[in-house]
C-alpha positions in Angstrom: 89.4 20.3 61.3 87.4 18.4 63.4 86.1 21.1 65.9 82.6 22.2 65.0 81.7 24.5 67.5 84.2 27.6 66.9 84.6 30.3 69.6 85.5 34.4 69.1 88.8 32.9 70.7 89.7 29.9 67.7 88.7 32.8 65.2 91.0 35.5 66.8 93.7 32.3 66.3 93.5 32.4 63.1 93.3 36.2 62.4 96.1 36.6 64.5 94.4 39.4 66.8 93.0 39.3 70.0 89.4 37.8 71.3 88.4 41.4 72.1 88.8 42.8 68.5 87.1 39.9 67.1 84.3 40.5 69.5 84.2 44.4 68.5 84.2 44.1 64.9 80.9 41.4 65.4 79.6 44.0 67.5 80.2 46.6 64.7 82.4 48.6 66.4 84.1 50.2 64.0 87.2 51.5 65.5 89.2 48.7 64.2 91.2 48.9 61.1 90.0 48.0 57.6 92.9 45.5 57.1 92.2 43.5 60.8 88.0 44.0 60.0 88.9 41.8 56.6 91.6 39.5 58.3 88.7 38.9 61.1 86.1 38.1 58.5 88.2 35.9 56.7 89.0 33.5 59.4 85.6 33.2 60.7 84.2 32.3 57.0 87.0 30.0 57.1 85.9 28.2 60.1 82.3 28.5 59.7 81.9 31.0 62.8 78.4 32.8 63.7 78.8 34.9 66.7 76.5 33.6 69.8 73.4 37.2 69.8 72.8 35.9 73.6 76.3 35.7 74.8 77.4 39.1 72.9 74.4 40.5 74.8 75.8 39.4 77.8 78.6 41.4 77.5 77.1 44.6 75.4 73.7 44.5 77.5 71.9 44.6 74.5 69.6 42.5 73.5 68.9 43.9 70.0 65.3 42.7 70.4 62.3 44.2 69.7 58.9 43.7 70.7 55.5 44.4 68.4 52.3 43.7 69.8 49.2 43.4 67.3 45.5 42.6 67.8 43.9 42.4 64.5 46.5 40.2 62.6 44.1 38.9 59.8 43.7 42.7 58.7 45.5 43.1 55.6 46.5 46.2 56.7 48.4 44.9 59.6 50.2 42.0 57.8 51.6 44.1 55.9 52.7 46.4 58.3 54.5 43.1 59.8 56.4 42.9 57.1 57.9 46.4 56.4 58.7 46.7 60.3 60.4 43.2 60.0 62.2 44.8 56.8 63.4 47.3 58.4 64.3 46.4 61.5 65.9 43.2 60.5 68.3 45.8 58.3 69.5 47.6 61.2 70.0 44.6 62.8 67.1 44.0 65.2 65.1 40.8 65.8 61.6 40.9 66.1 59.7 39.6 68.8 55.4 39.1 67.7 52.8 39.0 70.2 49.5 38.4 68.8 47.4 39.7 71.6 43.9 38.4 71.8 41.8 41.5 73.8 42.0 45.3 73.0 44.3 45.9 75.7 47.7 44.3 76.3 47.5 41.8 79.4 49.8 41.2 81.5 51.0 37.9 80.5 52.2 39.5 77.2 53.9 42.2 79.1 55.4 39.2 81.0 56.4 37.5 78.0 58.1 40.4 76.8 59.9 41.4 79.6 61.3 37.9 79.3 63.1 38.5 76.4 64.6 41.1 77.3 63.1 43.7 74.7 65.0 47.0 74.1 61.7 48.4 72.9 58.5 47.6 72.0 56.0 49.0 69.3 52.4 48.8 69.6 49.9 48.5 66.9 46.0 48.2 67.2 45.8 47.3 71.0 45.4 49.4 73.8 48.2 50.2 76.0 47.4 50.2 80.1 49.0 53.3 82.2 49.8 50.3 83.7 51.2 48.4 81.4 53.2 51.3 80.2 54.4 52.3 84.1 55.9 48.5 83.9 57.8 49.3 80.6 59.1 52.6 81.8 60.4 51.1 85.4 62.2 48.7 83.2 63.7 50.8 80.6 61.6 49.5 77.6 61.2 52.4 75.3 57.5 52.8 73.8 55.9 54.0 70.5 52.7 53.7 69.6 52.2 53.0 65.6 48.6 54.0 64.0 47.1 55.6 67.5 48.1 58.2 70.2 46.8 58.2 73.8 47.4 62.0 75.0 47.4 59.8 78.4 50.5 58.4 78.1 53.7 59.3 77.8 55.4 57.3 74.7 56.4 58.3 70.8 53.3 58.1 68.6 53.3 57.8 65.1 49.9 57.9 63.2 47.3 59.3 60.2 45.5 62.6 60.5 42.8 60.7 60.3 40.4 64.0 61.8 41.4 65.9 58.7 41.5 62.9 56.2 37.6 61.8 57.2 36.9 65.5 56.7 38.4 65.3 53.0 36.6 61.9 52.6 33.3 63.8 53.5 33.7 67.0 51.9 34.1 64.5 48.4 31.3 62.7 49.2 29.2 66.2 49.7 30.6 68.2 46.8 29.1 64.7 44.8 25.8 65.5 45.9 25.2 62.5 48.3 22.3 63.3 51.1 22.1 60.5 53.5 25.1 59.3 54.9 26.0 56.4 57.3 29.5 55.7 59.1 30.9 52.2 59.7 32.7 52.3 62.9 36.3 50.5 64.2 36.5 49.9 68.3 34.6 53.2 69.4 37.4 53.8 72.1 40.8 54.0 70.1 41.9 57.1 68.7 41.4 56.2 64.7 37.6 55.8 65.1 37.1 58.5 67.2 39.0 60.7 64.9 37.7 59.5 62.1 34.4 59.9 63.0 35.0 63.6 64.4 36.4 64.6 61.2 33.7 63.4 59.1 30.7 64.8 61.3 32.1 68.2 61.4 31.9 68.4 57.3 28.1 67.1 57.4 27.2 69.7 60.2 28.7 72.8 58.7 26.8 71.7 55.5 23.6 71.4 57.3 23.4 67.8 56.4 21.7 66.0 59.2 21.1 62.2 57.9 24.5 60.2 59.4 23.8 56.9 60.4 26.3 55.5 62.4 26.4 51.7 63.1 29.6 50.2 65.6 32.0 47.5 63.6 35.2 45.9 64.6 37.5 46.7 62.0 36.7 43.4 60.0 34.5 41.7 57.1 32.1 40.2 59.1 31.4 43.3 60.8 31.0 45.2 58.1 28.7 42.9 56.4 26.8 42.8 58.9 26.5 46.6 60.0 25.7 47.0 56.1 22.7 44.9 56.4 21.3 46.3 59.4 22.0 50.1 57.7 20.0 49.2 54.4 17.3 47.2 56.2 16.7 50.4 58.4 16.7 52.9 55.5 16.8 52.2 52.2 17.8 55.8 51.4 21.3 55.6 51.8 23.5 56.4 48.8 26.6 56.5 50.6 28.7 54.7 53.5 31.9 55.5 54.6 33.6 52.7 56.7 36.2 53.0 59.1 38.9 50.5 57.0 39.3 49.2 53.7 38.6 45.0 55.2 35.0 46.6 56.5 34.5 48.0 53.2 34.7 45.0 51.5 32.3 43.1 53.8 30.3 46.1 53.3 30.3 46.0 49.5 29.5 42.3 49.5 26.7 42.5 51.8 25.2 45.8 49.6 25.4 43.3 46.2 24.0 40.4 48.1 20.8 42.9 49.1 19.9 43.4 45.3 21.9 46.9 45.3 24.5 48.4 43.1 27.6 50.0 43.7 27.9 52.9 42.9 24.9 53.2 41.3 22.6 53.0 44.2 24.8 53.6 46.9 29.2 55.2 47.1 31.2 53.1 49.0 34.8 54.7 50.7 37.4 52.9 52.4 40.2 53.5 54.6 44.0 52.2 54.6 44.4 51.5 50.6 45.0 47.7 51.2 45.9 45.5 48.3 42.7 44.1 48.0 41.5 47.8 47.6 42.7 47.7 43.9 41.2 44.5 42.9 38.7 44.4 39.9 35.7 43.0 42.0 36.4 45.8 44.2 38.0 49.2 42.8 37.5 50.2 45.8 37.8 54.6 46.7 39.9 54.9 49.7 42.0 57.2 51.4 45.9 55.7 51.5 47.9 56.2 54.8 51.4 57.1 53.8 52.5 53.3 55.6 56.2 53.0 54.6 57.1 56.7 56.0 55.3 56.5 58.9 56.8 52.8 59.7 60.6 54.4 59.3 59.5 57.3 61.3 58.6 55.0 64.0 61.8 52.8 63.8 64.0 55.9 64.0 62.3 57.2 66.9 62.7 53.9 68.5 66.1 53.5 67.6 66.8 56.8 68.6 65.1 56.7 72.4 66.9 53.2 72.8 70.4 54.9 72.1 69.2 58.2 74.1 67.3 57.9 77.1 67.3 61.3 77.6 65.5 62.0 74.1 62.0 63.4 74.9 58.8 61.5 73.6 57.2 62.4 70.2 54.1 62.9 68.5 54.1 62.5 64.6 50.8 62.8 62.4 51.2 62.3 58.5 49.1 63.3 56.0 47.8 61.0 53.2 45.5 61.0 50.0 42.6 60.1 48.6 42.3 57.3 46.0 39.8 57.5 43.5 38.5 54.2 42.2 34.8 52.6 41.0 32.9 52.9 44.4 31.5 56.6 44.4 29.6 58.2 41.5 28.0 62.0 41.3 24.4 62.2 42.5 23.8 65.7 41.0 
């Protein structure tokens, strides 16, 4: 044959059905029979035949493209969220549409760019979404959920941590170890994680009477906890524990603590947050409380999928519970 470019029409030729059965059984429809779903399949394998996405959503007005927005890609933690959303979505047959986005809050060029594409729904990550950004989403039918944070602002699905009563866990440990003075390496001060996490821990400390918390502002990366861990130490050299707000500041803080002359855990605990891979290497051993990330990424997809095939279906908030880890960083002080 010397026709490359094979239509639904050449392959419903050559199965002997019509164009519109071809173009249902591509769709998945499955009210065609077994023996004309085979027969179908057949003739386009023969020919070579992928179905056109943009031209089948002309006609099914769906797109089957999603939109994920993400801030702190070099996060560990986030990359591999990537890749479990792209897992899963890619299954149910989705395409996934990535927008780095460079500021805390989505601008309006990425909602732009999204909107362009046509998005059936969009999942946001680390950055902050707009009551106007979501008000643009909503007049267009784009269904939101919010993955790791929750703005009570807003009306969109959110998935996420109980970070409040994990932090309280993470402090109680610390406590019930016999550690005295404390100090707290923050995230973004504004987004729901920090605020939660710190919340959580605080309460612990005051209903044990324990008044020395240090808390110094990072950005949920190695530089910023290196830094912050410095200017902690420097200040008071009394420490003997820091919890920071991820596992990637935890590691800058680790590094910075062993380039100060200081041992870990000798002289002072060290507790992360998130469980990253790195977590578990030998040069860290890092303690850290694990987020249960594969459940709470298929909770978010059904949701999604769910409000896109229901736009009656009511927003919903999800917290999940997750565990501690223990590892090499934290050692009894009594």
């Amino acid at each position: 044959m010397e026709k490359k470019n094979y239509t639904s029409q050449d392959v419903a030729e050559v199965a002997g059905v019509s164009q519109s059965t071809v173009s249902r059984v591509f769709a998945g429809n499955t009210n065609v029979s077994e023996k004309k779903r085979k027969k179908i399949l057949a003739a386009a394998e023969k020919l070579g035949y992928k179905p056109n996405a943009h031209a089948r959503s002309l006609i099914t007005r769906k797109t089957m493209m999603i939109g994920i927005v993400m801030r702190n890609i070099r996060n560990p933690f986030y990359s591999a969220v990537l890749e479990i959303f792209h897992n899963r979505l890619s299954a149910l047959g989705y395409h996934l549409i990535f927008i780095n986005s460079e500021n805390e809050e989505i601008q309006e060029s990425e909602v732009t760019q999204l909107l362009e594409y046509n998005i059936e729904g969009v999942i946001i990550t680390d950055a902050l979404l707009s009551s106007s950004a979501s008000e643009k989403f909503k007049r267009y039918g784009i269904v939101v959920v919010l993955f790791n944070r929750y703005t009570e602002q807003l009306e969109s699905s959110a998935v996420f941590c109980d970070n409040y009563l994990a932090a309280k866990q993470i402090a109680t440990y610390l406590v019930e170890l016999g550690h005295q003075s404390f100090a707290f390496v923050s995230g973004p001060s504004d987004t729901s994680t920090t605020i939660d996490r710190l919340k959580g821990f605080k309460e612990v400390l005051r209903e044990r009477g324990i008044k020395n918390l240090m808390i110094e502002p990072g950005n949920y990366t190695f530089e910023s906890g290196f830094k912050a861990a410095q200017e902690l130490i420097t200040r008071n050299k009394n420490i003997d524990c820091i919890f920071c707000g991820n596992d990637i500041i935890a590691l800058g803080v680790m590094d910075a603590i062993r380039t100060m002359g200081l041992r870990i855990p000798e002289d002072v605990s060290v507790v992360g947050f998130d469980n990253i891979r790195m977590a578990e290497w030998p040069s860290y051993s890092l303690t850290t409380w694990e987020q249960p990330l594969e459940e709470m990424v298929d909770t978010t997809v059904e949701l999604l999928v769910n409000e896109i095939g229901d736009t009656t279906a009511q927003p919903q908030t999800v917290m999940m519970k997750g565990h501690l880890v223990v590892r090499n960083t934290v050692r009894s002080r009594k």
